[in-house]
C-alpha positions as CSV (number, residue, x, y, z in Angstrom):
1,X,-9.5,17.7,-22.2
2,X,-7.6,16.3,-25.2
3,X,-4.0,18.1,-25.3
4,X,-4.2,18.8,-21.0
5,X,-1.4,17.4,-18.7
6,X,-2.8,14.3,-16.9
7,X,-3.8,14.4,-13.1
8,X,-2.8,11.6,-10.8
9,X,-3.8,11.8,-7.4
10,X,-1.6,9.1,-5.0
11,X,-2.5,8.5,-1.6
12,X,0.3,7.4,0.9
13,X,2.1,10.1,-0.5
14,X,4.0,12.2,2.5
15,X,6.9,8.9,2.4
16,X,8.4,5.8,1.2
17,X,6.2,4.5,-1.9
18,X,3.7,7.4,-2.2
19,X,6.4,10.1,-2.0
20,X,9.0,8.6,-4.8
21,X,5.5,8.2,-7.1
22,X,4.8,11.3,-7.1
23,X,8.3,12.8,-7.9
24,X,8.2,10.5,-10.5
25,X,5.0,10.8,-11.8
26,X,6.0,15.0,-12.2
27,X,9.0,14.2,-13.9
28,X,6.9,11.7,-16.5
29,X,4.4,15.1,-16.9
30,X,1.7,14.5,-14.6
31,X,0.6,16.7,-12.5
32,X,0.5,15.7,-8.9
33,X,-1.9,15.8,-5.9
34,X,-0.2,13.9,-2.9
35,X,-2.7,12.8,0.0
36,X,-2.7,11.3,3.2
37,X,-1.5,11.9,6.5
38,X,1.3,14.1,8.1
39,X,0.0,17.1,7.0
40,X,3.8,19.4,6.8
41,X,5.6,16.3,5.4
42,X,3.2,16.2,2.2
43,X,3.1,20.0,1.6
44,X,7.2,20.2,1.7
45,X,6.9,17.2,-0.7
46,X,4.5,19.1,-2.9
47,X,6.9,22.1,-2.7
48,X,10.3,20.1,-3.6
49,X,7.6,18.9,-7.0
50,X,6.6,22.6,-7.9
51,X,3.8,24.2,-9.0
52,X,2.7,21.4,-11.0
53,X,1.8,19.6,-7.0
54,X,-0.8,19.8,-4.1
55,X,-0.9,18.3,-1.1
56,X,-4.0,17.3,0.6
57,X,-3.7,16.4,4.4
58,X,-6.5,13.2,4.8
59,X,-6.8,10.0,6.8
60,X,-8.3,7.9,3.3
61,X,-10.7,6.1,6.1
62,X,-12.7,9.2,6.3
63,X,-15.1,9.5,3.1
64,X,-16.0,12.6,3.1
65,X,-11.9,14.2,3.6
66,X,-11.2,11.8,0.7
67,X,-14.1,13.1,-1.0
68,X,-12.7,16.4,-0.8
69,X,-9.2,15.9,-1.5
70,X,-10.5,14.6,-4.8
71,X,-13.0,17.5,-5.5
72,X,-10.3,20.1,-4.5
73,X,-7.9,18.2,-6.7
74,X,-10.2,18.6,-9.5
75,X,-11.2,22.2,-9.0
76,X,-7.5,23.0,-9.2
77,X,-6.1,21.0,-12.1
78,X,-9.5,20.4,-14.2
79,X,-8.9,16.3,-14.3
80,X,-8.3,13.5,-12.6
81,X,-6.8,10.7,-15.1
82,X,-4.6,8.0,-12.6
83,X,-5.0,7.2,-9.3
84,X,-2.5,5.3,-7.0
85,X,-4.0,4.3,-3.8
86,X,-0.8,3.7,-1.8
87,X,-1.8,4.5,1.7
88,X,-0.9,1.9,4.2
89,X,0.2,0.3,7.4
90,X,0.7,-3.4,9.4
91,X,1.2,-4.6,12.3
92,X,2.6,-7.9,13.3
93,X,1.3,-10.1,16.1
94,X,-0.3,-13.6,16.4
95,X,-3.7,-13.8,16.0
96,X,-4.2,-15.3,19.4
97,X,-2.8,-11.7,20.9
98,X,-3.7,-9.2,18.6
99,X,-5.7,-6.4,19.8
100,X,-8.8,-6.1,17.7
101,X,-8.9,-2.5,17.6
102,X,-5.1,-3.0,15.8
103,X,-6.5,-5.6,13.6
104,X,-9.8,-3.1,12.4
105,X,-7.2,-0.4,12.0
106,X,-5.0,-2.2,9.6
107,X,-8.0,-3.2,7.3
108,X,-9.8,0.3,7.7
109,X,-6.6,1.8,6.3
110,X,-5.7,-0.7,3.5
111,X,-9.3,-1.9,2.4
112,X,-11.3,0.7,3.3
113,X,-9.0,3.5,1.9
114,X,-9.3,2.0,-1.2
115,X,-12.8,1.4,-1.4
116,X,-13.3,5.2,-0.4
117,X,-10.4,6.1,-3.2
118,X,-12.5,4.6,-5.9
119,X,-15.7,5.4,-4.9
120,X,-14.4,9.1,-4.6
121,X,-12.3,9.1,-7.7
122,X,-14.5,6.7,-9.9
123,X,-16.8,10.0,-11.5
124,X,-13.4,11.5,-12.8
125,X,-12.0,8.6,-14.3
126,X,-15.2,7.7,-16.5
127,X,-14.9,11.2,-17.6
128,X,-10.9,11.0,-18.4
129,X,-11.5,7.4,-19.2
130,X,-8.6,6.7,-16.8
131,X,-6.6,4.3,-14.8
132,X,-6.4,3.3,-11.0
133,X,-3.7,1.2,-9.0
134,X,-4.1,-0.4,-5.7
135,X,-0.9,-1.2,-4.2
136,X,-1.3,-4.8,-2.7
137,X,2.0,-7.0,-1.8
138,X,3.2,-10.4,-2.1
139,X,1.8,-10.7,1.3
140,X,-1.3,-11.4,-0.5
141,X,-0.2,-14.7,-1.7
142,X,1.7,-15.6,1.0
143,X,0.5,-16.5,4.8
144,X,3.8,-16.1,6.9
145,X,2.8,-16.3,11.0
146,X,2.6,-12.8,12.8
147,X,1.4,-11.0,9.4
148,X,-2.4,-11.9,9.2
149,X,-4.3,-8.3,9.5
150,X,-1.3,-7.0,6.6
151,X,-2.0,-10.4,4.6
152,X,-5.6,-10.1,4.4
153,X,-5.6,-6.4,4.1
154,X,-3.5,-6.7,1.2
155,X,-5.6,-9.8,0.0
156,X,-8.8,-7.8,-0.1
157,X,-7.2,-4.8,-1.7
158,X,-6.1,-7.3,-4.6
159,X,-9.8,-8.6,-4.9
160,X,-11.5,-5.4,-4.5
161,X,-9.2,-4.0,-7.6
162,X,-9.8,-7.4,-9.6
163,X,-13.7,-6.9,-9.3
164,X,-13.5,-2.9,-10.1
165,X,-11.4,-3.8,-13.3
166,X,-14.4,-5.9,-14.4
167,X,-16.8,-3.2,-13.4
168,X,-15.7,-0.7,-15.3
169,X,-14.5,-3.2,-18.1
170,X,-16.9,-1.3,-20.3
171,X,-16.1,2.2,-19.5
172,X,-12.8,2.6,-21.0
173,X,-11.2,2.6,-17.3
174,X,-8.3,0.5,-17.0
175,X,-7.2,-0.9,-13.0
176,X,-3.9,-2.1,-11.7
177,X,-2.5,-4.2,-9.0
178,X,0.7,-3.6,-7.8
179,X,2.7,-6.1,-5.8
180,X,6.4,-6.3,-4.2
181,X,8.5,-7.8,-1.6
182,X,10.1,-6.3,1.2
183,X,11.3,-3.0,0.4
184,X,13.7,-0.2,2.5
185,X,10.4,1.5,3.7
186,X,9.7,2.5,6.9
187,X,7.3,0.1,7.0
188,X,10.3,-3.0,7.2
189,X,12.5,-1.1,9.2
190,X,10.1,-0.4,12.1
191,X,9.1,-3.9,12.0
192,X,12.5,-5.3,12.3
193,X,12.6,-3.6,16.1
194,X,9.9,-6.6,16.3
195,X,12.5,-9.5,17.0
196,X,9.6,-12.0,15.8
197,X,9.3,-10.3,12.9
198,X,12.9,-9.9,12.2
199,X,12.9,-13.9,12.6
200,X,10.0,-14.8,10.4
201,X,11.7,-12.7,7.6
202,X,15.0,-14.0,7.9
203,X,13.7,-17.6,7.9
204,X,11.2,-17.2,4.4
205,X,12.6,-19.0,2.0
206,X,15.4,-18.0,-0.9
207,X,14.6,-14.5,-2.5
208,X,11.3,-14.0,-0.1
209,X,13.5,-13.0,2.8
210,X,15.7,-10.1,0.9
211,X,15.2,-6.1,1.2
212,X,14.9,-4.3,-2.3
213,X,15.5,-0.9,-3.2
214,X,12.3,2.0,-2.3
215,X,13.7,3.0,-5.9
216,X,12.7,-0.2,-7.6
217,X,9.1,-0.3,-6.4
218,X,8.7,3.7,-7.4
219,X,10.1,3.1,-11.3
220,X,7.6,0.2,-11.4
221,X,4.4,2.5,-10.2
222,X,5.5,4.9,-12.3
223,X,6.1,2.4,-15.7
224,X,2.4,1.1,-14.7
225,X,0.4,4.5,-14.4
226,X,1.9,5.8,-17.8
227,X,1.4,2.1,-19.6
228,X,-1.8,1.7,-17.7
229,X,-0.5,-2.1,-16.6
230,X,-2.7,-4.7,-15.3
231,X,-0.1,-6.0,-12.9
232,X,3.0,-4.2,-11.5
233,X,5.7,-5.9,-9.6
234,X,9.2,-5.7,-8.7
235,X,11.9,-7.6,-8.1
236,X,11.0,-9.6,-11.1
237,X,11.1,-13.0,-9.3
238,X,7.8,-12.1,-7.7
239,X,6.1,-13.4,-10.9
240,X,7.0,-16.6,-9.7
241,X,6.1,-16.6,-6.5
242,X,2.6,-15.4,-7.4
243,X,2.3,-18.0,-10.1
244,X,3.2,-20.6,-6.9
245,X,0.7,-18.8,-4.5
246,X,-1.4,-22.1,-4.0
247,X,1.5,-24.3,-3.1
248,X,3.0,-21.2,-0.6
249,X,-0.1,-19.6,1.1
250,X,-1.4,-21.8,4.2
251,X,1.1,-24.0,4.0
252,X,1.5,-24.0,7.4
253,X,4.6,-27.1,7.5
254,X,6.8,-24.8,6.2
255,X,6.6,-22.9,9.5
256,X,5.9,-25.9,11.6
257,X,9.5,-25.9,13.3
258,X,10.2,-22.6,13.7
259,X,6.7,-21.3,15.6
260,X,7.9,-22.2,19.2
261,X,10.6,-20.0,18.2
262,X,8.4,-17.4,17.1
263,X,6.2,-17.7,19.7
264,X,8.8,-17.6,22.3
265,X,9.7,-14.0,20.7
266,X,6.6,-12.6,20.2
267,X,6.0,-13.5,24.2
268,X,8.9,-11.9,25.4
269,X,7.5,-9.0,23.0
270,X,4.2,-8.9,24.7
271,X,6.3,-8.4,28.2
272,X,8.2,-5.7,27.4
273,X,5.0,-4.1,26.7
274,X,3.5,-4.6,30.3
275,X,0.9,-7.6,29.2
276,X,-0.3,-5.3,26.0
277,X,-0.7,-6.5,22.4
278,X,2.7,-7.2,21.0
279,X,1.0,-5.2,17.9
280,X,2.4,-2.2,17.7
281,X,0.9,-0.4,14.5
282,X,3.8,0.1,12.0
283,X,4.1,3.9,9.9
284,X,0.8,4.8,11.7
285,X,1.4,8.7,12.3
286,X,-1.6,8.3,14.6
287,X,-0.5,6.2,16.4
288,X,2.8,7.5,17.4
């Protein structure tokens, strides 16, 4: 395969994150194969790329569609050398409220998916001798109220990519975590119609609270597939925050005076849906 154009395959891909990865993946010379959800969305993304894309429509919580996105991937390009699992969604809610079927959702989406990505994917890269990214957040340092099934989806995801890098330590495979802040994703400006979220953001402290660039998080995927990184993150301040993660996540005084607030919120929230979960699923196209 020596000489071929790599083959990444990025999950998530018909918006947001996924989509801007996999533009700029092609323009870095991969080849592209975008999966996930929406099916029209991902195939006009593939189109915009050329003929150096293909778009696979998949939920990444059903093995065996994964399973074939990656086999029909193969069959097409020859190779599969980077993989950026990327497919995800929250919700926000207090744990006293949330529906559980919400809850299971969020974690068979952003756990699961990824367990099924590299399970899928994992024959290919031995071959190429590849990489693979999962795409955690800061949320998995962090434990801010109304974001538990996101924090401990994207806790897992971090875990689960830390144990496969020691795994495959030994079979030239190299695995990534990617983390960032709140972005201008669909994702954040969804959960902003969520006055309870829009109030736990607002009130994190310093930097934590601030909306960076899509464009910012994209460049830093990108950077990490071709330099096969070991951590990705952007804004750069995040490297502090993570290296502070003991003295931020579970603190739970730091949100002492403002949960009646929040509370109050995410009641009034829970009204205006007729009694239902306040937990909404956010950039869920199932759920829509």
């Amino acid at each position: 395969m020596a000489g071929a154009r790599k083959v990444a395959i990025i999950t998530g891909a018909a918006r947001g994150i996924g989509a801007g990865v996999a533009q700029g993946l092609a323009k870095a010379g991969y080849t592209v194969s975008l999966v996930g959800l929406e099916g029209d969305l991902l195939r006009q993304k593939a189109r915009e790329i050329g003929d150096g894309a293909i778009a696979f429509e998949v939920d990444v919580t059903d093995r065996y569609s994964m399973g074939n996105a990656v086999e029909g991937t193969r069959e097409r390009f020859g190779r599969i050398d980077a993989v950026v699992s990327n497919a995800g969604i929250s919700n926000f809610d207090l744990l006293r409220t949330m529906a559980p079927e919400h809850f299971r959702r969020v974690m068979a989406v952003n756990v699961e998916g990824t367990f099924n990505a590299i399970q899928a994917t994992l024959p290919h890269l031995i071959e190429s001798r590849g990489y693979f990214l999962g795409v955690a957040s800061i949320a998995a340092a962090m434990a801010p109220p109304g974001m538990a099934a996101y924090g401990a989806s994207k806790g897992a995801t971090e875990n689960l990519c830390n144990t496969f890098r020691a795994e495959v330590s030994h079979l030239g495979i190299d695995v990534g975590v990617a983390y960032f802040g709140w972005l201008d994703t669909d994702l954040v400006r969804t959960g902003n119609t969520h006055k309870g979220f829009s109030f736990v953001r607002e009130h994190l402290p310093g930097p934590l609270r601030s909306i960076s660039s899509l464009e910012i998080a994209t460049a830093a995927i990108v950077d990490g597939v071709v330099r096969r990184r070991q951590r990705v993150m952007a804004p750069g301040w995040l490297r502090l925050a993570l290296a502070m993660r003991w003295f931020v996540a579970g603190n739970g005084s730091a949100y002492k005076k403002h949960m009646p607030e929040i509370e109050r919120l995410c009641s009034e929230e829970l009204k205006a849906r007729g009694g239902a979960s306040t937990s909404a699923m956010i950039t869920d196209p199932t759920r829509k």
